[in-house]
C-alpha positions in Angstrom: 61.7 -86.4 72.3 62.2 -85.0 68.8 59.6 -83.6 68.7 59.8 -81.7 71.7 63.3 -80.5 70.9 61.8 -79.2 67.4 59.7 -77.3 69.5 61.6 -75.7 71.5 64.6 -74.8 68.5 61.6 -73.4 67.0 60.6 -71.2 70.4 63.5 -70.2 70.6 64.3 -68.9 67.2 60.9 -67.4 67.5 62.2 -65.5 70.5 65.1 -64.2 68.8 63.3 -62.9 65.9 60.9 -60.8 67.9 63.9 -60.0 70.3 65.8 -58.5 67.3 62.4 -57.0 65.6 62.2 -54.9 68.7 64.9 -53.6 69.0 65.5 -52.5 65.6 62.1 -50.6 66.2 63.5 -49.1 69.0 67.1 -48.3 67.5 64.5 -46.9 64.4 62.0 -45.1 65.9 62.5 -41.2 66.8 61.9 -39.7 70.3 59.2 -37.1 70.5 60.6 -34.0 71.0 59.4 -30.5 73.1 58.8 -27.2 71.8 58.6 -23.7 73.3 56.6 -21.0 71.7 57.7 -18.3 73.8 55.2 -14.6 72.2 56.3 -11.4 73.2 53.9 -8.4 73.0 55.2 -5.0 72.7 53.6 -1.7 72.8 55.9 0.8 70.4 59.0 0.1 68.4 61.7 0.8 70.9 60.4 -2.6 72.9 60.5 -4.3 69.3 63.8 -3.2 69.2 65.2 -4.2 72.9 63.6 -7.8 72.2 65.4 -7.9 68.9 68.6 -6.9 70.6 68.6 -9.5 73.1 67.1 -12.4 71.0 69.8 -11.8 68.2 73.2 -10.8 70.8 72.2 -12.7 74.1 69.1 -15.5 73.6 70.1 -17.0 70.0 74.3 -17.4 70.8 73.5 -18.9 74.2 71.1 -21.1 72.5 73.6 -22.2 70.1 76.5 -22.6 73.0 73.8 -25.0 74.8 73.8 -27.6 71.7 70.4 -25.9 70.3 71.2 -25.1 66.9 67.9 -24.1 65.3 66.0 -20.7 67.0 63.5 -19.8 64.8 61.8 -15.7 65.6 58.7 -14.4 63.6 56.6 -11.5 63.3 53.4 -10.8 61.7 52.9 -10.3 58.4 52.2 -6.5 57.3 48.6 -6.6 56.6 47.9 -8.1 60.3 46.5 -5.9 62.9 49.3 -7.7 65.2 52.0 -5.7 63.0 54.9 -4.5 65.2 52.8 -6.1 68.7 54.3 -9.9 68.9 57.6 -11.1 68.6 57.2 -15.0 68.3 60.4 -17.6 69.7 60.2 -21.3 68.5 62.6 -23.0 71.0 63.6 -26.9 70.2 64.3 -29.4 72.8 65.2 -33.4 72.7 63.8 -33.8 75.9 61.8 -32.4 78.3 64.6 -32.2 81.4 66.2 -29.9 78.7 63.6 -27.4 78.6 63.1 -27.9 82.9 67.1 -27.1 82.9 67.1 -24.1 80.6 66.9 -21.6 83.5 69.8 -23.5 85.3 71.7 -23.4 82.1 71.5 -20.0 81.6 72.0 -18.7 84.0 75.3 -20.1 84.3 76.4 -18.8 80.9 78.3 -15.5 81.7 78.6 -14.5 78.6 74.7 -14.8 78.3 74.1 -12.8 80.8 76.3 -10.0 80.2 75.0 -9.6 77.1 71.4 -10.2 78.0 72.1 -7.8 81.1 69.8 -4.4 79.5 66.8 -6.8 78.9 66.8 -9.3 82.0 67.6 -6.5 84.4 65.4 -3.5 82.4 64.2 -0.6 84.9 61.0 -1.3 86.3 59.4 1.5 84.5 61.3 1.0 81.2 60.2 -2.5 80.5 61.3 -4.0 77.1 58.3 -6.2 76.4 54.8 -5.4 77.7 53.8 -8.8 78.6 55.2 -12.6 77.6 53.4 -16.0 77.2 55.3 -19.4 76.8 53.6 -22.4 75.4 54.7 -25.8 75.9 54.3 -28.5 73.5 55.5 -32.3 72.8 55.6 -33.3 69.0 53.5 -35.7 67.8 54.0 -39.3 66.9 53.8 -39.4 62.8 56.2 -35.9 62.9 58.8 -36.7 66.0 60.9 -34.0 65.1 60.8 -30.1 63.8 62.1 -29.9 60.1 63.4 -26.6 59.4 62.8 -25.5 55.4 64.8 -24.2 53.0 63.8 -21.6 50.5 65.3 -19.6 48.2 62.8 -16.9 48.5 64.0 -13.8 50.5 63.0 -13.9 54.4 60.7 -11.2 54.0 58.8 -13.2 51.2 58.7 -16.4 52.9 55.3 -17.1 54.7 55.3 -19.4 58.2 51.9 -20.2 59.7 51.1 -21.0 62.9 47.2 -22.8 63.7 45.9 -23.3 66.8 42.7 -25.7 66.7 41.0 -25.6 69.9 38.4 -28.4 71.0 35.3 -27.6 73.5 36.6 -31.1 75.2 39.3 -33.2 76.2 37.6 -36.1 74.5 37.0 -34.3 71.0 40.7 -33.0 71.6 41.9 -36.6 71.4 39.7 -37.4 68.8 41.5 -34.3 66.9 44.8 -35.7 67.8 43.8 -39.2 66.4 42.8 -37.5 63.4 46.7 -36.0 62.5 48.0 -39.0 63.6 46.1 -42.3 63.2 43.4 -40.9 61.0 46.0 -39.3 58.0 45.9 -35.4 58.4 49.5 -35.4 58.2 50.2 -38.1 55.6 47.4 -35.6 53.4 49.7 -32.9 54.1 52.5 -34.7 53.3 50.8 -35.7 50.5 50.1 -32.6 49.0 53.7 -31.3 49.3 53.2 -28.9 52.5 56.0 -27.7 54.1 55.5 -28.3 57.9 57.9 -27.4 60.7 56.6 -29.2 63.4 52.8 -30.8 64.2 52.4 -30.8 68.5 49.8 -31.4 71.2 49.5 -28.3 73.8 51.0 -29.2 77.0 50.7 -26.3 78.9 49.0 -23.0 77.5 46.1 -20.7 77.9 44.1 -21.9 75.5 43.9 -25.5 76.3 42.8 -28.4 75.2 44.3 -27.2 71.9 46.9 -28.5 69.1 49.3 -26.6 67.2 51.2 -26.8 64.0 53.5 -24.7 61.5 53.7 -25.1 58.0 56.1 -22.9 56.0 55.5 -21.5 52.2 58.5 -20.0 50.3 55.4 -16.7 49.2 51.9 -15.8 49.4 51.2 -17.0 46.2 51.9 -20.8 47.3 50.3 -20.3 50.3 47.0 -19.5 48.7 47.4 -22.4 46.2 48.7 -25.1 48.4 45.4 -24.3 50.9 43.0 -24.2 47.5 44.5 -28.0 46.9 44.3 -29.3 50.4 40.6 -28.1 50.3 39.8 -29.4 47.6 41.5 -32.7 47.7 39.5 -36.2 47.7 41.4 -36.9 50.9 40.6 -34.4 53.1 37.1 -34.3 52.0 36.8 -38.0 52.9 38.7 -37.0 56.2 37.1 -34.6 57.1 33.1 -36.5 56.2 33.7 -39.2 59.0 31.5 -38.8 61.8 34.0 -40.2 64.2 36.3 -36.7 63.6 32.9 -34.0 63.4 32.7 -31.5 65.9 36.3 -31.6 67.3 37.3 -28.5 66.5 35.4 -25.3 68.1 38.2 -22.0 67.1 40.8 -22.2 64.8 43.2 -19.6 64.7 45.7 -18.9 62.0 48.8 -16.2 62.1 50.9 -15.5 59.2 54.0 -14.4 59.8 57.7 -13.3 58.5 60.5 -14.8 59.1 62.9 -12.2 61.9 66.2 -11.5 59.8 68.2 -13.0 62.3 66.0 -16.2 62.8 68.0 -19.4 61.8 65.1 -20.3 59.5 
């Protein structure tokens, strides 16, 4: 009879510890969050200029009134034959119903609207923007949510990249995943003292299956020296020698871009 009561005093405290272990992990551990990459392409400076207009005056306050408190707009670097063509949006949300209710949400903001009013309701043959893509994204696991840097470097030294891996499969596009996640890429990065904004799988897009990431540099000259080090690193050398992880990238694509003056990083 003692013996069984030991038992179960044991049980139960056994019970409570992995009750309380639980939840503490839950209380702990960060929900994934959803990013927009919204590109607009323009054709000559005065549709530059109408997007700047209404991300600054309509898209940014209405963003902020909404509880969304980081907008982050980019351009091409200088050198890039994309120069004064795309205008690129980084959009934030906690939760995917808050991206599904944006539309709703604006469009009940008056003072959006007004202000928005010459771009949303642009004559026909006067567009502002030539044509505009929106990618969807959800963060991944080992980087839940978008860090926004700081730098003392001016905005128009300050280098952001954005790299888009695609995969020829879904199954090496998992592996590829695994390989940020499980397999280290992002602790290397981490690491080796790389400043990265946000590290996401491709939910919707045009060039799918794919991945995404920004990382952030305060100049050129760091971002050439951070890459020679991640390169050259016994980690990523190791990484990227396992057989398990070969083949699972067919295109990467990298853009370099500037900071807008008005972005709120």
């Amino acid at each position: 009879m003692k013996k069984s009561k030991l038992f179960y005093q044991m049980l139960t405290a056994l019970l409570v510890f992995f009750s309380i272990s639980l939840n503490c992990f839950g209380q702990n551990k960060a929900k994934q969050e959803y990013y927009e990459i919204k590109i607009y392409r323009v054709s000559q400076k005065a549709q530059e200029e109408k997007v700047d207009s209404y991300l600054k005056d309509a898209f940014i306050p209405a963003m902020h009134n909404a509880g969304i408190r980081k907008i982050g707009v980019f351009k091409p670097i200088e050198t890039d034959t994309a120069f004064g063509k795309k205008i690129i949006v980084f959009v934030p949300f906690k939760t995917i119903d808050q991206y599904l209710n944006l539309t709703t949400v604006l469009g009940k903001d008056k003072v959006y609207t007004e202000a928005g009013k010459s771009f949303l309701d642009a004559p026909f043959n006067d567009p502002p923007f030539t044509r505009a893509e929106s990618i969807l994204l959800r963060a991944y696991i080992n980087m839940p949510q978008f860090v926004a840097p700081e730098f003392a470097t001016q905005p128009s030294e300050r280098i952001y990249e954005i790299r888009d891996y695609e995969s020829a499969t879904e199954a090496k596009a998992v592996k590829k995943r695994e390989m940020f996640n499980q397999g280290g890429e992002i602790a290397l990065f981490t690491s080796l003292k790389f400043d990265a904004v946000f590290y996401g799988e491709v939910l919707v897009g045009s060039h799918m299956p794919n991945l995404m990431y920004m990382i952030t540099f305060p100049d050129m000259k760091s971002h050439d020296e951070k890459w020679k080090s991640f390169g050259a690193s016994d980690g990523w050398k190791k990484l990227s020698g396992l057989e398990e992880y070969k083949n699972t990238v067919s295109k990467v694509s990298s853009y370099l871009l500037h900071p807008a003056s008005y972005s709120d990083f």
